[in-house]
VOPAGU-2260 file (C-alpha; in pm, 1 decimal, decimal comma):
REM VOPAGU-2260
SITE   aa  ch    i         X         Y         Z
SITE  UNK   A    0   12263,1    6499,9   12212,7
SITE  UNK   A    1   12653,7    6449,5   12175,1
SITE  UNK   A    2   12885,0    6626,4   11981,7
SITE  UNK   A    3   12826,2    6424,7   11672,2
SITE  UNK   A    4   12428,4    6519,4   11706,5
SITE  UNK   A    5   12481,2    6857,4   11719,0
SITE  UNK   A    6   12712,1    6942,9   11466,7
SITE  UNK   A    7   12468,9    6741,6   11254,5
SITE  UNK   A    8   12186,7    6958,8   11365,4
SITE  UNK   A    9   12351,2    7284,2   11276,9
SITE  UNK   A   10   12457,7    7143,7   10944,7
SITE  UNK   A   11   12122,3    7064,2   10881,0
SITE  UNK   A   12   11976,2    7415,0   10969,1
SITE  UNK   A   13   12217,5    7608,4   10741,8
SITE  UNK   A   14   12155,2    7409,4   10458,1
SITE  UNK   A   15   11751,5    7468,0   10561,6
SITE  UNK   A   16   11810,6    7869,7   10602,4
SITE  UNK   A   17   12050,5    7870,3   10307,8
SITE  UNK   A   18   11749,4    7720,9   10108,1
SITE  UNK   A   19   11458,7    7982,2   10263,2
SITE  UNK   A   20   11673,0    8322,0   10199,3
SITE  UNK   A   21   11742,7    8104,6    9789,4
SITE  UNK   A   22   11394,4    8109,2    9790,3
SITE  UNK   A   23   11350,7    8496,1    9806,6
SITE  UNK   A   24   11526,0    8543,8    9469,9
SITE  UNK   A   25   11482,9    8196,1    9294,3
SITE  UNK   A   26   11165,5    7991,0    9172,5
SITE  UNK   A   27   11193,8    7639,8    9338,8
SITE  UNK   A   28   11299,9    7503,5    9011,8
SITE  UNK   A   29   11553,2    7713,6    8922,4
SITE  UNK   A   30   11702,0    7604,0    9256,9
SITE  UNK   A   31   11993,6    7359,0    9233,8
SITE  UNK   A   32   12173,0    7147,4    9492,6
SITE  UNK   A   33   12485,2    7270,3    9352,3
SITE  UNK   A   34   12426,7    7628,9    9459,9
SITE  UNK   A   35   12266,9    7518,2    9745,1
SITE  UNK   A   36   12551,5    7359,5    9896,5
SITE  UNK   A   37   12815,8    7594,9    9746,3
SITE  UNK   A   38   12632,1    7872,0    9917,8
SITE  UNK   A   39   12594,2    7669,4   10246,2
SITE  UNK   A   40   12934,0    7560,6   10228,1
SITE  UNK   A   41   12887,7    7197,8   10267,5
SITE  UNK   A   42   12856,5    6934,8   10000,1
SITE  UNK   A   43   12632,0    6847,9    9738,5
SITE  UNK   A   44   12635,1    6442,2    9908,0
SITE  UNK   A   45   12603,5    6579,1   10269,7
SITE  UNK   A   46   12229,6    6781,3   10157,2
SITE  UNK   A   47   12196,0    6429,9    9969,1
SITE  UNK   A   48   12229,5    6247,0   10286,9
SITE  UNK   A   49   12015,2    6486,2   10507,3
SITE  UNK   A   50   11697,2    6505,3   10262,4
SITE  UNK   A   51   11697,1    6296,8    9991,4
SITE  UNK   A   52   11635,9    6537,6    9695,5
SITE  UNK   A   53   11576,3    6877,4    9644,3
SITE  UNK   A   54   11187,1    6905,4    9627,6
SITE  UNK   A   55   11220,6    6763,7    9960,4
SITE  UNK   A   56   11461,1    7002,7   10098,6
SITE  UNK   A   57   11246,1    7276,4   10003,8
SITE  UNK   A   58   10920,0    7089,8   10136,0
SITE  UNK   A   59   11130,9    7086,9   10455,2
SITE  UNK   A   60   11250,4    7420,5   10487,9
SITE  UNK   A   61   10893,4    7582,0   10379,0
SITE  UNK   A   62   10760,2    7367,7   10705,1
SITE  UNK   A   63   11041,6    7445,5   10877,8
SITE  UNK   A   64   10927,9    7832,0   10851,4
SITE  UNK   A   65   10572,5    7809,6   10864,8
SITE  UNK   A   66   10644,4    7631,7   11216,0
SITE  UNK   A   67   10841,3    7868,7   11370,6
SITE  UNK   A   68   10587,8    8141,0   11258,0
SITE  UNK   A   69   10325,9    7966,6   11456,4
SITE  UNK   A   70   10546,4    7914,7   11715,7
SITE  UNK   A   71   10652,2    8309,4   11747,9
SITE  UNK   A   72   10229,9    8402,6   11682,2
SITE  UNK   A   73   10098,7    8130,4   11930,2
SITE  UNK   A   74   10361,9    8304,8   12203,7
SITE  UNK   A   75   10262,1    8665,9   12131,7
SITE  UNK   A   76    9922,9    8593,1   12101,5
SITE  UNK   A   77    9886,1    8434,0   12454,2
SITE  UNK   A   78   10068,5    8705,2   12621,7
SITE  UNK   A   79    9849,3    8962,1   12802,7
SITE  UNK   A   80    9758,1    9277,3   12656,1
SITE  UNK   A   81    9525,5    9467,9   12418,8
SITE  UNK   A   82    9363,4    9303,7   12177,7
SITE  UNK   A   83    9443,9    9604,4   11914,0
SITE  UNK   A   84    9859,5    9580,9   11935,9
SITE  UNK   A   85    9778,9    9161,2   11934,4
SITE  UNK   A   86    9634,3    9262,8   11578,5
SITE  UNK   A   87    9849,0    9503,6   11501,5
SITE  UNK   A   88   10119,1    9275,6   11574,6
SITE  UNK   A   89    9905,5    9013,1   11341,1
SITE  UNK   A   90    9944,1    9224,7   11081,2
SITE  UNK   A   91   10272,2    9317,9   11097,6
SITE  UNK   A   92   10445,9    8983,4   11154,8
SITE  UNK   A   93   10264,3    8897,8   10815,2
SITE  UNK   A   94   10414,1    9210,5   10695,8
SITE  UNK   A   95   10757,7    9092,7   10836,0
SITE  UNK   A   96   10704,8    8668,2   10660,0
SITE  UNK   A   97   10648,9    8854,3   10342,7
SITE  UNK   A   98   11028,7    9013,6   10352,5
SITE  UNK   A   99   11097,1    8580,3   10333,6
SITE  UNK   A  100   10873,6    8387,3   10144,3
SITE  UNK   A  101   10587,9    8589,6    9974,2
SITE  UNK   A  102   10255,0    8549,5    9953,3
SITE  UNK   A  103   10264,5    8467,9    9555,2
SITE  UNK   A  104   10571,4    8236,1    9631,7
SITE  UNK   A  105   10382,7    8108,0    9883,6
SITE  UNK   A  106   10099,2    8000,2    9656,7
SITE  UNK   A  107   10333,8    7839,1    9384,1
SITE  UNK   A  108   10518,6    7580,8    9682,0
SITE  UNK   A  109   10115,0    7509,8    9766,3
SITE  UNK   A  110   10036,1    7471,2    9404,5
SITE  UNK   A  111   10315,4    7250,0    9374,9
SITE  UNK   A  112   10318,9    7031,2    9697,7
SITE  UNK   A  113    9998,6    6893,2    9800,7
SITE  UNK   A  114   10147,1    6777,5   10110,4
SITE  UNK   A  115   10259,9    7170,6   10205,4
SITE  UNK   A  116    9884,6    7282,1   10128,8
SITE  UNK   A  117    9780,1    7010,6   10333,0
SITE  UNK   A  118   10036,3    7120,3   10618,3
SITE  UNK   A  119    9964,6    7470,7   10635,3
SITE  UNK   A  120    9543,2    7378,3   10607,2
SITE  UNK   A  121    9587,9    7181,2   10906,5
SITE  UNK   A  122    9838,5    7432,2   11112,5
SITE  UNK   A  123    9595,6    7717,2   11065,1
SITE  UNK   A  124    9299,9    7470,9   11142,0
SITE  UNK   A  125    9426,2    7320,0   11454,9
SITE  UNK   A  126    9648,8    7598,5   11576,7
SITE  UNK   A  127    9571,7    7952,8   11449,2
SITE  UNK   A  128    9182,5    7994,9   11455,2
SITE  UNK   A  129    9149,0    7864,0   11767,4
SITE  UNK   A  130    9397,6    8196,5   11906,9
SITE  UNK   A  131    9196,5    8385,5   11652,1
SITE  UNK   A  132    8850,7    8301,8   11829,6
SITE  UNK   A  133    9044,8    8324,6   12167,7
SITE  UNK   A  134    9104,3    8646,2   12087,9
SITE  UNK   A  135    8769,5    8775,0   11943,3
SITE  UNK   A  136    8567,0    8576,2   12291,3
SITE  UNK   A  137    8794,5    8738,5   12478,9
SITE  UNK   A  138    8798,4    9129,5   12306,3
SITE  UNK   A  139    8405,9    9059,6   12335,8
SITE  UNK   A  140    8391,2    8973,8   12734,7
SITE  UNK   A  141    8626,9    9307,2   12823,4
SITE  UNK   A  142    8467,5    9544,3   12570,3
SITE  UNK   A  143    8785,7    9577,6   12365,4
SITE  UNK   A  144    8544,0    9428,2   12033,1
SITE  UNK   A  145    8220,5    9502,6   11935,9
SITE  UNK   A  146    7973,6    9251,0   12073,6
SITE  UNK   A  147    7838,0    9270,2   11643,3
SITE  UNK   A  148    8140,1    9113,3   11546,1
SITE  UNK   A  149    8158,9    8703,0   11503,4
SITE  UNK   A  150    8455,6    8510,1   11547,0
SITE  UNK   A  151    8322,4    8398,4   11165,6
SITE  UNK   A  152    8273,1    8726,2   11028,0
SITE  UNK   A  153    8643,2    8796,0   11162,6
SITE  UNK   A  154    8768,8    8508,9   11011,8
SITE  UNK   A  155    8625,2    8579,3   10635,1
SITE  UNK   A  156    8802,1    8939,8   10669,2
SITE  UNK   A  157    9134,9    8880,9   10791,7
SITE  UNK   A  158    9122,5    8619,1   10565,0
SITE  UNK   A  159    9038,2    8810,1   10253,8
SITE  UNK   A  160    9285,6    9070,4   10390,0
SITE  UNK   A  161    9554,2    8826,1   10383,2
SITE  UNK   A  162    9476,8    8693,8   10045,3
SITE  UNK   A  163    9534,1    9098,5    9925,6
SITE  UNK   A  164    9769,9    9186,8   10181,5
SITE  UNK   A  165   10085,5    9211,1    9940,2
SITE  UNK   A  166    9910,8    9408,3    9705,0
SITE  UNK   A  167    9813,2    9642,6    9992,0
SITE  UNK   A  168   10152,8    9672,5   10106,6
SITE  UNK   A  169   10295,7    9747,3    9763,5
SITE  UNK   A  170   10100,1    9999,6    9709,6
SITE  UNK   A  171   10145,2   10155,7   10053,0
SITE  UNK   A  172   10497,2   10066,4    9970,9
SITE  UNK   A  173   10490,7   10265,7    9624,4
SITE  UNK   A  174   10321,4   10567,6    9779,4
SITE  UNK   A  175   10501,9   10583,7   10073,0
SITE  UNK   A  176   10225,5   10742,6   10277,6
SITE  UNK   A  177   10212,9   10701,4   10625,7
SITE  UNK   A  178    9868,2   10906,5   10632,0
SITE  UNK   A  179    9733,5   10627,6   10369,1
SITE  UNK   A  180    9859,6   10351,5   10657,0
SITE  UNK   A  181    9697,9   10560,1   10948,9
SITE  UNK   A  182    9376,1   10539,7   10720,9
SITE  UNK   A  183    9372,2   10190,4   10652,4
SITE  UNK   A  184    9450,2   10104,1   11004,0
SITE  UNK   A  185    9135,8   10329,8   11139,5
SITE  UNK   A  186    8920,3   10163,4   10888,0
SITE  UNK   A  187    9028,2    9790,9   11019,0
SITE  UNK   A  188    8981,2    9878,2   11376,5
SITE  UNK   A  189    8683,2   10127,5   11362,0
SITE  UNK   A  190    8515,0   10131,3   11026,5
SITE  UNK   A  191    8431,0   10450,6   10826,2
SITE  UNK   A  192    8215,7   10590,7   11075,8
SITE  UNK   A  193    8378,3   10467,1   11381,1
SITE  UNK   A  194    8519,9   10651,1   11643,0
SITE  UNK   A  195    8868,5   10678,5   11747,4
């Protein structure tokens, strides 16, 4: 890459991280290429050049994120170690992606763009649940998870716990009860009547 290249390239991520951390505060359509580049410090023609339009600089910086998610989960999750702080670290990476693009904001880009629901399907198909049932095969063979549970039946609840997740951590959040977070973490990993 010469010199040229890369100052391109870094151009090119601001204006995408400029966009993300817009995205916290602002719905995609009150979003405007003028504060965009004002805020990025380039021009309005330069994020013209790079994407095209504005639905597809957001498309782009929404994959941009999801992919370096993966990236940082795949890494962590093929790293040796328990298979409790691998969850726990699950969990609170999700916790951490929430502080950036919510889960409800998250919903209205998939509502929106078909072809973001159709990337982050397809990610999670092809990249996460295979770690996912990695990880349950492999909890199973070393006695770290109950031979009862199913890579399946895993699936369904961290999925349902996902789809609820922001609610749980708002009202964790609200309370600000670390013996409520001790609970709910001793009911994931053990159940009700499990031990510790």
């Amino acid at each position: 890459m010469n010199g040229f290249e890369k100052r391109a390239a870094l151009i090119k991520e601001k204006i995408l991280k400029t966009t993300l951390k817009m995205l916290q505060t602002y719905e995609p359509s009150q979003l405007r290429i003028a504060d965009i580049a004002k805020i990025a410090k380039v021009s309005q023609v330069t994020i013209y050049n790079y994407f095209g339009s504005k639905d597809a600089l957001i498309h782009e910086s929404v994959k941009r994120y999801i992919d370096v998610s993966i990236q940082d989960f795949q890494v962590y999750m093929q790293q040796e170690g328990p298979i409790k702080e691998k969850i726990e670290r699950m969990l609170l990476q999700n916790q951490e992606s929430y502080g950036v693009l919510s889960p409800s904001m998250i919903k209205r880009l998939i509502a929106k763009d078909e072809e973001i629901a159709n990337y982050i399907q397809e990610e999670t198909k092809e990249r996460i649940i295979p770690l996912l049932v990695q990880m349950i095969d492999a909890g199973k063979k070393n006695g770290e998870i109950s031979k009862k549970i199913t890579a399946e039946g895993f699936l369904v609840f961290i999925n349902f716990m996902m789809l609820h997740y922001e609610e749980l951590l708002d009202i964790v959040t609200q309370q600000d009860n670390t013996d409520l977070i001790d609970s709910l973490h001793h009911i994931f990993f053990y159940g009700i009547c499990g031990k510790e």
